[in-house]
C-alpha positions as CSV (number, residue, x, y, z in Angstrom):
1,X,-55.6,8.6,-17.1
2,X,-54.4,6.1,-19.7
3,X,-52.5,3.7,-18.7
4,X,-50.6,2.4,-22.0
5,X,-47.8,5.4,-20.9
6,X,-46.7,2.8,-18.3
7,X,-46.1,0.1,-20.6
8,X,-42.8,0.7,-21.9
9,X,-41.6,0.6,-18.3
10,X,-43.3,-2.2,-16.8
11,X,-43.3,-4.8,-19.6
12,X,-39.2,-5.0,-19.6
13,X,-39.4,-5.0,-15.9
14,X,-42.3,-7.9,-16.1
15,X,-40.4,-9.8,-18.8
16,X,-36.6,-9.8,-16.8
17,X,-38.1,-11.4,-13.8
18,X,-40.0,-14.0,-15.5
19,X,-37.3,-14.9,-17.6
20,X,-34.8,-15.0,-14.2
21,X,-37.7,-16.8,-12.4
22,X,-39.4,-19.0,-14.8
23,X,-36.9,-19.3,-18.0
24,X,-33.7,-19.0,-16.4
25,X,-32.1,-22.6,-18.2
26,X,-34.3,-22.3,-20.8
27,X,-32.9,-20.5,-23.4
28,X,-35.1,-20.6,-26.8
29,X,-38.1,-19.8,-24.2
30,X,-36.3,-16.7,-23.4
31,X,-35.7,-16.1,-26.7
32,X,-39.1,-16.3,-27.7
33,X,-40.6,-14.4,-24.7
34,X,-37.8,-11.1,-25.8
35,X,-39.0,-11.3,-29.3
36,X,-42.5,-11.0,-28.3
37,X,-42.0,-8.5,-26.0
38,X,-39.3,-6.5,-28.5
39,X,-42.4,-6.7,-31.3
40,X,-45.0,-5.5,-27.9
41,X,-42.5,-2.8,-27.1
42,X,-42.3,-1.0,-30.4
43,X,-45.9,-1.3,-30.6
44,X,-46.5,0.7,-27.5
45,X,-43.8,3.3,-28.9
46,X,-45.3,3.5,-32.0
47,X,-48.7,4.0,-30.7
48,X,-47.5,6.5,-27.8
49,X,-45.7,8.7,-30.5
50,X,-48.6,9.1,-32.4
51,X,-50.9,10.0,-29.9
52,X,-47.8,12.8,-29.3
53,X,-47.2,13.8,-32.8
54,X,-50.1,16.5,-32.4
55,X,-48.8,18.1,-29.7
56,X,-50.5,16.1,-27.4
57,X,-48.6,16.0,-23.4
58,X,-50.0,13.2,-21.5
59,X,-49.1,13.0,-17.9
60,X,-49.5,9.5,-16.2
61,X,-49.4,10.1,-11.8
62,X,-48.1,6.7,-10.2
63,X,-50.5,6.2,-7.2
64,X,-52.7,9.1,-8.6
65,X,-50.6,11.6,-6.6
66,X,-50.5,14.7,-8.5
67,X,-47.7,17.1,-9.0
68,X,-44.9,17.6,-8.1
69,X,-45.8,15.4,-4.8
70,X,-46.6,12.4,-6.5
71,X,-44.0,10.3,-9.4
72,X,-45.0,11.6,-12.7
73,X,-44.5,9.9,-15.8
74,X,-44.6,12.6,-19.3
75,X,-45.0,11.8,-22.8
76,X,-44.4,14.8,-25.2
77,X,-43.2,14.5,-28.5
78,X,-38.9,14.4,-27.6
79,X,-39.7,11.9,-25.0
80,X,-42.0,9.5,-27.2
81,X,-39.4,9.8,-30.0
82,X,-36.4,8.6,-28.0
83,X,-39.0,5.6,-27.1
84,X,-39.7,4.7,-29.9
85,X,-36.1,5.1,-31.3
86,X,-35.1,2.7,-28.2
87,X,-37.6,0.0,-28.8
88,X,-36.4,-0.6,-32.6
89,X,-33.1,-0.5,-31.9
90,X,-33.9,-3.1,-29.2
91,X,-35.8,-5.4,-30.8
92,X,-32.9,-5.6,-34.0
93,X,-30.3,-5.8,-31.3
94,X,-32.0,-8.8,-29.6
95,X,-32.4,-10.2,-33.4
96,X,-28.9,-10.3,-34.1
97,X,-28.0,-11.9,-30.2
98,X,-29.9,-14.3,-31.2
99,X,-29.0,-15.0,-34.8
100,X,-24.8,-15.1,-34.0
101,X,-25.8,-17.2,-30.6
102,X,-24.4,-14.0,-28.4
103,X,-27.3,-14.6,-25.8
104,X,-25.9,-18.4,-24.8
105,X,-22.5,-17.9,-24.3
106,X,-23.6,-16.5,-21.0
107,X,-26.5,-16.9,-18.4
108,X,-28.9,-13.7,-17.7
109,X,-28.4,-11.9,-21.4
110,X,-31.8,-11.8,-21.6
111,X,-33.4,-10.9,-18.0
112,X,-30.3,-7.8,-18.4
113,X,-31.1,-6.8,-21.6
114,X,-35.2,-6.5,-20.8
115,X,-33.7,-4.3,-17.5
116,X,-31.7,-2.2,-19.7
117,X,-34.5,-1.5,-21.6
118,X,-36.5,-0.4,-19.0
119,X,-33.6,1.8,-17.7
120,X,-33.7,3.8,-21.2
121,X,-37.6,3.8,-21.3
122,X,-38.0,5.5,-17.7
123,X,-35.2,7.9,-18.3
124,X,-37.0,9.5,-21.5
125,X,-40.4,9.6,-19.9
126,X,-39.8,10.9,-16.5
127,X,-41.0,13.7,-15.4
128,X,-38.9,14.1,-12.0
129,X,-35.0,14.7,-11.5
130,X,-34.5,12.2,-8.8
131,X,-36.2,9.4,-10.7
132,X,-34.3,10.4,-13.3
133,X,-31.2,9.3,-11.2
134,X,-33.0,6.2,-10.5
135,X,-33.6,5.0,-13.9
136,X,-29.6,6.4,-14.7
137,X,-28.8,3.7,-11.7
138,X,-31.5,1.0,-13.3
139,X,-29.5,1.1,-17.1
140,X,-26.5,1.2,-15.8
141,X,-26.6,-1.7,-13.3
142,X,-27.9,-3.9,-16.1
143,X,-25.3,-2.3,-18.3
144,X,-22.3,-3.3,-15.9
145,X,-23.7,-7.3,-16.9
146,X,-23.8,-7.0,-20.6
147,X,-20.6,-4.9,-20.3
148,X,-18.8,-8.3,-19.3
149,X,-21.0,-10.6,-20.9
150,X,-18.9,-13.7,-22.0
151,X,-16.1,-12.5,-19.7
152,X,-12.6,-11.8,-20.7
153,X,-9.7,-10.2,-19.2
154,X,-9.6,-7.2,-21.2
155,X,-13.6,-7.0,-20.8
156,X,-13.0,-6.7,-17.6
157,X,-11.0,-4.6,-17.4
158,X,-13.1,-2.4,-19.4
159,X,-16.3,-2.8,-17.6
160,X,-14.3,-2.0,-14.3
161,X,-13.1,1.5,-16.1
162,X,-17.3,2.1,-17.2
163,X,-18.2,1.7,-13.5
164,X,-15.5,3.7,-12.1
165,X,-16.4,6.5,-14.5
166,X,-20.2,6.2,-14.2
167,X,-20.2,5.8,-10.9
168,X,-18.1,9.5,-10.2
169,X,-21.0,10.7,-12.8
170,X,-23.9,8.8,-10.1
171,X,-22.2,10.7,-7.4
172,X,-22.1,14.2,-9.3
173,X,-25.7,13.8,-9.8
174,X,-26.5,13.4,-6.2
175,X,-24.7,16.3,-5.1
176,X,-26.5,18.1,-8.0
177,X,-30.0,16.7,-6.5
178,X,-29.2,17.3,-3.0
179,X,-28.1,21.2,-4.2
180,X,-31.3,21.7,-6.3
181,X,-33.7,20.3,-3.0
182,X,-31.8,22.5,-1.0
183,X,-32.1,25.6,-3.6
184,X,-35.9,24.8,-4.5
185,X,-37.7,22.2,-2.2
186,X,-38.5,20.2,-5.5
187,X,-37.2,18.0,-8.2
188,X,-40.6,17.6,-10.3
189,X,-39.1,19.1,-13.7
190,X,-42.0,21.4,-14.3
191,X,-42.3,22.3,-11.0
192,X,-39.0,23.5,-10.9
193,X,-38.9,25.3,-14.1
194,X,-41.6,27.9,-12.0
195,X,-39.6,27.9,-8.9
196,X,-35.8,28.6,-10.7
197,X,-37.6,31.9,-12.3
198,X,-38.4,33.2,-8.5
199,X,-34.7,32.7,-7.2
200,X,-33.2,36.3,-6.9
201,X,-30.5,37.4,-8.8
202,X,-28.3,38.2,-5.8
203,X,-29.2,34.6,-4.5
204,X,-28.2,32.4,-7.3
205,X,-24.6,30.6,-6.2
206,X,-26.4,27.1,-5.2
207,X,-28.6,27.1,-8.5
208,X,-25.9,27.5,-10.5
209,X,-22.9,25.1,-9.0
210,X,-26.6,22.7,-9.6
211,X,-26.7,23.0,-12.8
212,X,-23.1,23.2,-13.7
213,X,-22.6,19.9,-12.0
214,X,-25.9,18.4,-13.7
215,X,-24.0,19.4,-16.9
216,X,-21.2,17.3,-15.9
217,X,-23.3,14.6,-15.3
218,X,-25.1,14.8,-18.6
219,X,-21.9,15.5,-20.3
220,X,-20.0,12.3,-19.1
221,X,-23.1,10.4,-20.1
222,X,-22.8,11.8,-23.5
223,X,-18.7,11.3,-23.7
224,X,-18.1,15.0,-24.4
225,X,-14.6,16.0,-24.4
226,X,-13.0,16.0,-21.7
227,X,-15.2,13.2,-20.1
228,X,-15.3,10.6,-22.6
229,X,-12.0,8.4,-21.4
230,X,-14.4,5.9,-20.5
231,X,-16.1,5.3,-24.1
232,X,-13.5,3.8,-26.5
233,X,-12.3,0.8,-24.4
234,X,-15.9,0.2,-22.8
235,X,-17.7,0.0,-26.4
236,X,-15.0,-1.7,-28.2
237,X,-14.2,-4.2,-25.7
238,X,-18.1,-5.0,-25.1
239,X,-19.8,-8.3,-27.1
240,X,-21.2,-6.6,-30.5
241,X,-25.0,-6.4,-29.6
242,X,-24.1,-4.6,-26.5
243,X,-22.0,-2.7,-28.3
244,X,-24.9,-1.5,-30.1
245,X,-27.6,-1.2,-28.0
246,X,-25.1,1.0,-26.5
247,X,-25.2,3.2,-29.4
248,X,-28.8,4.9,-27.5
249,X,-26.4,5.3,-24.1
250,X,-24.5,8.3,-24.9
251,X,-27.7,9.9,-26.5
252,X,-29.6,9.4,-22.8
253,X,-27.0,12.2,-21.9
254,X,-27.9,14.7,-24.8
255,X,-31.8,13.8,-24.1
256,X,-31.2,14.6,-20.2
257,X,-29.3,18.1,-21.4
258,X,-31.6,19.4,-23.9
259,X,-34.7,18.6,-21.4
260,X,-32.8,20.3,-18.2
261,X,-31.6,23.3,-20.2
262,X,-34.7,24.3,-22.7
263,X,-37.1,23.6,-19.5
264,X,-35.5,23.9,-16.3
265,X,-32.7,26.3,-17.0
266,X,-33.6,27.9,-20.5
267,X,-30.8,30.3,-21.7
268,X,-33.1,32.8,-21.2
269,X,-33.1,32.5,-17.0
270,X,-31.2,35.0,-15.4
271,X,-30.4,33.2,-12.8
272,X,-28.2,30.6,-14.9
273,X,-27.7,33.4,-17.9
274,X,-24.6,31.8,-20.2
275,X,-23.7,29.1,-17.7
276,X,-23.7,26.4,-20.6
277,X,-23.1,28.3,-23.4
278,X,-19.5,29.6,-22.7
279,X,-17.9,25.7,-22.5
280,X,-20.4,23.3,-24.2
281,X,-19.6,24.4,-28.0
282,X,-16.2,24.5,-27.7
283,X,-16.2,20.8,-25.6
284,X,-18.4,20.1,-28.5
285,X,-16.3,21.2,-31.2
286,X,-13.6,19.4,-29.7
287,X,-15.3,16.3,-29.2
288,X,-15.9,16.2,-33.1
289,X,-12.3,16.7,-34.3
290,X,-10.7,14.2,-31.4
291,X,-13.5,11.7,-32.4
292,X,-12.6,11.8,-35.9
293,X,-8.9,11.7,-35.2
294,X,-9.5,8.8,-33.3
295,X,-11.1,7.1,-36.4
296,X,-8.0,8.0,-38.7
297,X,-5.6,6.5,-36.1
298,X,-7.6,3.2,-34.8
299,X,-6.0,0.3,-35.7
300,X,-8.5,-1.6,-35.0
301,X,-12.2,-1.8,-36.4
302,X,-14.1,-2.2,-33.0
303,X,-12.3,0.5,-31.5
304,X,-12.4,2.7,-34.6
305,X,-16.1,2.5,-34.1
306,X,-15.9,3.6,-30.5
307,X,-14.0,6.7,-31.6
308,X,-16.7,7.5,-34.4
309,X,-19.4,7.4,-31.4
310,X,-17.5,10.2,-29.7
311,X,-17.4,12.5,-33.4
312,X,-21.1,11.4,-33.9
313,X,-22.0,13.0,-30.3
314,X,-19.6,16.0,-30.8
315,X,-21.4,16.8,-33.9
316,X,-25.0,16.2,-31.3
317,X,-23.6,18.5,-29.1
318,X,-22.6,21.2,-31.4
319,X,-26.4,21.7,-32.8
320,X,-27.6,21.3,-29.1
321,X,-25.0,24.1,-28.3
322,X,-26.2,26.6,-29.8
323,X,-29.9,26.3,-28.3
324,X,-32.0,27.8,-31.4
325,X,-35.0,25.9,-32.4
326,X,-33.1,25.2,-36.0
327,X,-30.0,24.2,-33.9
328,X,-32.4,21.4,-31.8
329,X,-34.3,20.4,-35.1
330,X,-30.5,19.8,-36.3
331,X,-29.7,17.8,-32.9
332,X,-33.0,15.5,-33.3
333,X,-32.8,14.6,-36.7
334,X,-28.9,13.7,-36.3
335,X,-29.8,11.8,-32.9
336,X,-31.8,9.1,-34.7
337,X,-28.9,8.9,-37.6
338,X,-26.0,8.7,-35.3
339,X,-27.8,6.0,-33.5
340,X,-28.5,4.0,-36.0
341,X,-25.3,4.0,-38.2
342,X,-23.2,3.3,-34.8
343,X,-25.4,0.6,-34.1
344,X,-25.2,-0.7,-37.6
345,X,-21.4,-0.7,-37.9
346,X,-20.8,-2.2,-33.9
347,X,-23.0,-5.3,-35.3
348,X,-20.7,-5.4,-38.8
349,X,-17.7,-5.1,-36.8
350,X,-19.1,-8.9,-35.4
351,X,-19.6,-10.0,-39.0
352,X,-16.3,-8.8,-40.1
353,X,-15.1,-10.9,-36.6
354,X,-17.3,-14.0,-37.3
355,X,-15.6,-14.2,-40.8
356,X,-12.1,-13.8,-40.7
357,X,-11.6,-14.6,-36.7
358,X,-10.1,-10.5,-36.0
359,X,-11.0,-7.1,-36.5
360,X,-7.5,-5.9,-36.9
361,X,-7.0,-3.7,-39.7
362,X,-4.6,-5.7,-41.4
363,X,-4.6,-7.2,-44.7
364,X,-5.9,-11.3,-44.6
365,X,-7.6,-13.7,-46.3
366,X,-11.3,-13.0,-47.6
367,X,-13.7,-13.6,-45.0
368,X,-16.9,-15.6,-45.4
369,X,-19.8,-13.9,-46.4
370,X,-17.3,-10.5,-47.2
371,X,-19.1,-9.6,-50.4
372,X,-22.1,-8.3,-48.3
373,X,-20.6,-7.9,-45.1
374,X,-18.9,-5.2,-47.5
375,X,-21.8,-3.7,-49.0
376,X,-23.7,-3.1,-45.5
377,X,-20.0,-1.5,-43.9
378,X,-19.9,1.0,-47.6
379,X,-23.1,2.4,-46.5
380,X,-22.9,2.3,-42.9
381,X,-19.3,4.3,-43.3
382,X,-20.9,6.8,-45.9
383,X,-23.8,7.5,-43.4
384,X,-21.1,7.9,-40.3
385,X,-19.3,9.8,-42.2
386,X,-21.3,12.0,-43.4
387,X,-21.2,11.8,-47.2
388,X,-23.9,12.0,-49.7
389,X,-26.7,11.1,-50.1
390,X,-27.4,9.4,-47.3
391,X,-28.6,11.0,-43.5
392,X,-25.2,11.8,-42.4
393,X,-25.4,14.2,-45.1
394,X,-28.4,15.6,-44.6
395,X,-27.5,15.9,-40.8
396,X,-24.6,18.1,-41.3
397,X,-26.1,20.5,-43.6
398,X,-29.1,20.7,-41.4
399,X,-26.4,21.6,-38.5
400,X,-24.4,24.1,-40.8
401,X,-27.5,26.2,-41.8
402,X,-28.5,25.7,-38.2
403,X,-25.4,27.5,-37.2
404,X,-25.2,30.2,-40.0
405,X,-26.4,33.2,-37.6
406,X,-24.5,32.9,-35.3
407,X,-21.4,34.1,-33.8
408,X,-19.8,30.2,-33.9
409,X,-20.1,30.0,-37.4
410,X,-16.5,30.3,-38.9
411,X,-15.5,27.4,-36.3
412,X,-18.4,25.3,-36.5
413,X,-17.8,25.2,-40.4
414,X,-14.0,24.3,-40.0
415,X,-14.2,22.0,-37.5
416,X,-17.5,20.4,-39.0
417,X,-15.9,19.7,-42.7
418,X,-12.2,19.2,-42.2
419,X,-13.1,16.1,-39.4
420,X,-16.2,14.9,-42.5
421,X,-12.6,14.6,-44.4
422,X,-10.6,13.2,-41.7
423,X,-13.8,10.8,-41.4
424,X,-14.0,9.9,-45.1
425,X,-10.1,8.7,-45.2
426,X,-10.5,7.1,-41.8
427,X,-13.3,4.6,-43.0
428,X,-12.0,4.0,-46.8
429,X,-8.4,3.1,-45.1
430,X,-10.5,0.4,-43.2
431,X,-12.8,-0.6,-45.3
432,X,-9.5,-1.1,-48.2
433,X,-7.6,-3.1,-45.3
434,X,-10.6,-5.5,-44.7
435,X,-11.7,-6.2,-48.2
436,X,-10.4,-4.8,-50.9
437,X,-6.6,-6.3,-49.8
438,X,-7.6,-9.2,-48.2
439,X,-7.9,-10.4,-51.9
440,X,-3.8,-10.2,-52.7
441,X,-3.3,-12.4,-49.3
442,X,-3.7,-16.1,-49.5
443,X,-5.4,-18.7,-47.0
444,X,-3.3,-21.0,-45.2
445,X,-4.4,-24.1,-45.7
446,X,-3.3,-25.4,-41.7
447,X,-5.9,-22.6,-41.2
448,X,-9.7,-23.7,-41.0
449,X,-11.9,-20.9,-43.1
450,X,-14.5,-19.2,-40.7
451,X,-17.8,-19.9,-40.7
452,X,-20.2,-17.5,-42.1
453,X,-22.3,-15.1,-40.2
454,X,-26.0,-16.9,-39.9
455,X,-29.0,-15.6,-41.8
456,X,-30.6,-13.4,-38.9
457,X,-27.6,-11.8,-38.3
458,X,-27.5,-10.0,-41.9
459,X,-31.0,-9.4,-42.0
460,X,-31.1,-7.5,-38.6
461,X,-27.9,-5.4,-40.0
462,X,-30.2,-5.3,-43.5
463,X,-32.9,-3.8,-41.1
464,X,-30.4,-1.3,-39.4
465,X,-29.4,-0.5,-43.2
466,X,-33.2,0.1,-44.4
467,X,-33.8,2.3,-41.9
468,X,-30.8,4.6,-42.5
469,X,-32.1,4.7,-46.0
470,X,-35.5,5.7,-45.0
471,X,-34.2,8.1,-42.9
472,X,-32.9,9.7,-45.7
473,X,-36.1,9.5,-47.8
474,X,-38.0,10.7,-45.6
475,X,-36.0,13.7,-44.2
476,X,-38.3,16.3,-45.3
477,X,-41.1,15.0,-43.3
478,X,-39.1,13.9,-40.5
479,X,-37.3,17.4,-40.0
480,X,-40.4,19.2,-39.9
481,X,-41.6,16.8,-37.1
482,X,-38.2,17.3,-35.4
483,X,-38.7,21.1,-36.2
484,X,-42.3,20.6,-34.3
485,X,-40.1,19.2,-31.3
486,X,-38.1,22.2,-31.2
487,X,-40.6,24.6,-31.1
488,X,-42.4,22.2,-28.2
489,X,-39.1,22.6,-26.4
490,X,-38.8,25.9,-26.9
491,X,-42.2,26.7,-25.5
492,X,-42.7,24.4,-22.9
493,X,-46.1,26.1,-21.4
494,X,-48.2,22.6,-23.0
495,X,-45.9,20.5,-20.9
496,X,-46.1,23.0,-18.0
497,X,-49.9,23.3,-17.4
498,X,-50.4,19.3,-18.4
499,X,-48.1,18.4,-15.0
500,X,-49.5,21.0,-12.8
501,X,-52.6,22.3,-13.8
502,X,-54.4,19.8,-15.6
503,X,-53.1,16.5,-13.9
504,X,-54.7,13.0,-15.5
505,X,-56.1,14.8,-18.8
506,X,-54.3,14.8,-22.0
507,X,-54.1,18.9,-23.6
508,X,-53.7,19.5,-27.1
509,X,-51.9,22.7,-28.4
510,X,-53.8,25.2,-30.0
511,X,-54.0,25.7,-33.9
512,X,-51.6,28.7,-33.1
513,X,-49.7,26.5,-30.8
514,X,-48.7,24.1,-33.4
C-alpha cells in the first residue's frame, strides 16, 4: 500500500498547524513555507494522476482496515484529475495573495488556506459517504475565515448568508446519511453500490428520499437553480484570491453528483429509476440562462463574475444531466475550463480594483497597468463566454454533440446559444465600460492615480491565461482522456473490486477494459 495517496491530505493539514504554531507573526515564513508546499502539492497530483491515467485504482486503508469497515482513501482517474486541478489552482491563487499583499491584511490567511486545501483534496479522494461530509465540514469551516478575510460590513454580511445556506445543505446531508445507514448498514461508496442493487422494488421509499436529499445537497453545493441564492453575494463580496480558489467550490458539488449517481445510484438501478433525470436538466438549463442574465444585468464586475459562475455550472450540469459517457466527457473537459476562466477573471476583477480604486461598471479614468489588465480580461471573457477559439468553445460544442441523441436536444440547443449571446454582450458591455471609455473621462487632479498591480500578481493571472490556452491546444488529447473517465465511470467494476476484493494492491484494467 503506497502511501504518497495520503499526501495531498496530510501535507495541508501538516502545513496549517505549523504555520498557526510555529509562523503565526511571521509572515514571509509563512509565505515561503505555502509556496513550497503549493509547488509539493502539485507534484504529488501530478504524480498520482499519472499513476491513474492507465486505469490504474489505488485504494489506500487508514489503519490498514479494509473495506467498507475501515476509512478508505481512492484514487481513480476523476478523483486524481480534480487533485490535480485543485493543487494548480492553489498554488497560482496563493501566488497572487502574495504578490497584491492580500495574505497580511489579516492574521491566519495562510494556516486557512492550507485547511481549505485539504478540505477539497479529501473530498475528491474519499471513498466513504460519511467522510465525505467530514471533509464538506473541513472546506467549509476554513472557507467561513477566508470568506471574511479583511472584514467588512458587507463581507459580513455575506459570509453570514454562505453559512446559513451551507449549513441547511450540512444538515440535508445528515439526514441523507442517517437515511442511507438505516436503508443499507453502510456508507463505504462501493460497498453500497452492491447493497442498493439488492433493495426490493416494493421496498425502495427510504433509498430514494436518500438520494433525493443527497441531490439537494450536491446541488446547493454546485449553485443550481433554485439553490444558488447564496453564490452571487458570497463570491463577489469575498477578497479576490478567495474569490478564486472558490472557483473549485461549486465544482466539489458536480464531482460529489456524478460520483453518487454513475456509482451508487446509476440511472440504470431500479430502485432509483429517473429520480434525477426528471428535475436536474431542466434546473440545469435554467441555471444557464439566469446565470447569463445575471451577467447582462450586473452592474458591477465582481458580481458580474459571480453570476457567470452560476451559467458556467448550469452549462456542467446540463452535460452531467444527461448521464451518457459523451455527456460526462462534455462535463470533464468543461469542469477544468470553467474553473480556470472564473478563477482568472475573480483575480482580474482585483487588478481592475487595484487600478482604478472600483469595479463599478462606469466609465473613469484609465487605470494603471489597463493596457494588460485588458488583454488578460479579452481572453478570460472570450473563454467564459464561450467564443472561438478558445476552450469555452470547444466546451460547448463538445456539450451540443453530446446532447444530439437525445430527447433534450431542441432545448439544450436554445438555451445553450441564445445565453453564449446573452454572454457575449454581457462581457463586451463591461469590458467597453472599463477600458475602452475610461479613455473619454479625465483624471482629477485632487485625485491621487492608483498604484499599479505588482509583478506577481500579472504573472499568476499570465499563468491562469496559459493554461486556458493550453487547454485549448491540447483538447484533442485531453478529451479523449476525459472520454477514458467517462467510460471508467460508466463501468465502475475496476473501482469496485480494487475497494473490496483486492484491498492494498493497485489493479490495472484490461487491454479490453481501456
Amino acid at each position: 500500500m503506497t502511501h504518497w495517496m495520503i499526501l495531498p491530505i496530510v501535507l495541508p493539514a501538516f502545513l496549517a498547524a505549523f504555520i498557526v504554531l510555529a509562523a503565526n507573526y511571521h509572515i514571509q515564513i509563512q509565505r515561503a513555507i505555502s509556496v513550497a508546499g503549493g509547488l509539493g502539492l502539485v507534484a504529488v497530483a501530478a504524480g498520482l494522476a499519472w499513476q491513474a491515467s492507465d486505469g490504474t485504482v489505488t485504494l489506500y486503508q487508514l489503519g490498514d482496515w479494509a473495506a467498507p469497515f475501515g476509512i478508505v482513501l481512492v484514487a481513480d482517474r476523476l478523483s486524481t484529475l480534480m487533485v490535480l486541478l485543485t493543487a494548480v489552482l492553489g498554488l497560482v491563487v496563493m501566488l497572487y495573495s502574495i504578490g497584491s499583499g492580500w495574505d497580511n491584511r489579516a492574521r491566519h490567511f495562510h494556516a486557512l488556506f492550507q485547511f481549505q486545501l485539504m478540505g477539497l483534496m479529501g473530498a475528491f479522494l474519499t471513498g466513504d459517504l460519511f467522510n465525505l461530509f467530514v471533509f464538506f465540514e473541513v472546506l467549509l469551516i476554513a472557507s467561513y475565515g477566508l470568506m471574511i478575510h479583511a472584514g467588512g460590513t458587507k463581507r459580513l454580511r455575506a459570509g453570514v448568508q454562505y453559512v446559513l445556506f451551507n449549513l441547511l445543505g450540512s444538515t440535508l446531508f445528515l439526514f441523507a446519511l442517517g437515511a442511507i445507514y438505516a436503508e443499507t448498514g453502510t456508507l463505504n461508496m462501493a460497498d453500497l453500490a452492491q447493497r442498493v442493487q439488492l433493495i426490493s422494488p416494493d421496498a425502495t421509499v427510504g433509498i430514494r428520499i436518500a438520494a433525493v436529499l443527497l441531490l439537494m445537497v450536491f446541488a446547493i453545493k454546485a449553485a443550481v437553480v433554485p439553490l444558488h441564492f447564496w453564490l452571487p453575494s458570497s463570491y463577489a463580496e469575498a477578497p479576490a484570491p478567495v474569490a478564486a480558489l472558490f472557483a473549485i467550490m461549486t465544482k466539489v458539488g458536480a464531482y460529489a453528483i456524478i460520483r453518487v449517481y454513475t456509482l451508487i445510484f446509476s440511472p440504470e438501478l431500479e430502485a432509483t429509476a429517473g429520480l434525477h433525470g426528471w428535475w436536474l436538466m431542466p434546473a440545469a438549463l435554467v441555471s444557464l440562462g439566469i446565470g447569463m442574465l445575471g451577467v447582462l444585468a450586473a452592474k458591477r464586475l465582481d458580481r458580474m463574475i459571480a453570476f457567470s459562475v452560476i451559467g458556467s455550472m448550469g452549462m456542467v450540469m446540463v452535460s452531467i444531466a444527461l448521464f451518457t459517457t459523451a455527456g460526462m466527457t462534455a462535463a470533464l473537459y468543461y469542469i477544468v475550463h470553467s474553473t480556470l476562466a472564473a478563477a482568472a477573471l475573480f483575480l482580474i476583477a482585483d487588478l481592475v480594483r487595484t487600478g482604478r480604486d472600483s469595479v463599478e461598471l462606469t466609465p473613469q479614468a484609465p487605470m494603471a497597468g489597463g493596457a494588460l489588465t485588458a488583454g488578460f480580461y479579452f481572453v478570460a471573457a472570450i473563454a467564459m463566454a464561450g467564443l472561438p477559439p478558445l476552450s469555452g468553445f470547444v466546451g460547448k460544442l463538445l456539450v451540443l454533440q453530446a446532447s444530439f441523441d437525445t430527447g433534450d436536444v431542441v432545448w439544450v440547443w436554445a438555451v445553450i446559444l441564445s445565453s453564449s449571446l446573452v454572454a457575449m454582450v454581457g462581457f463586451a458591455r463591461a469590458g467597453s465600460v472599463l477600458f475602452w471609455k475610461a479613455h473619454s473621462v479625465e483624471a482629477s487632479e485632487e485625485t491621487p492615480s492608483p498604484a499599479a498591480p505588482a509583478v506577481l500578481s500579472y504573472v499568476a493571472v499570465g499563468t491562469l491565461i496559459a493554461l486556458l490556452v493550453a487547454h485549448t491546444i491540447f483538447a484533442g488529447p485531453i478529451t479523449r482522456y476525459t472520454s477514458a473517465i467517462s467510460g471508467q465511470l460508466f463501468a465502475p467494476d475496476r473501482y469496485l473490486s480494487t475497494v473490496l476484493d483486492t484491498p492494498g494492491k493497485m489493479s490495472k484494467p484490461s487491454d479490453k477494459a481501456k
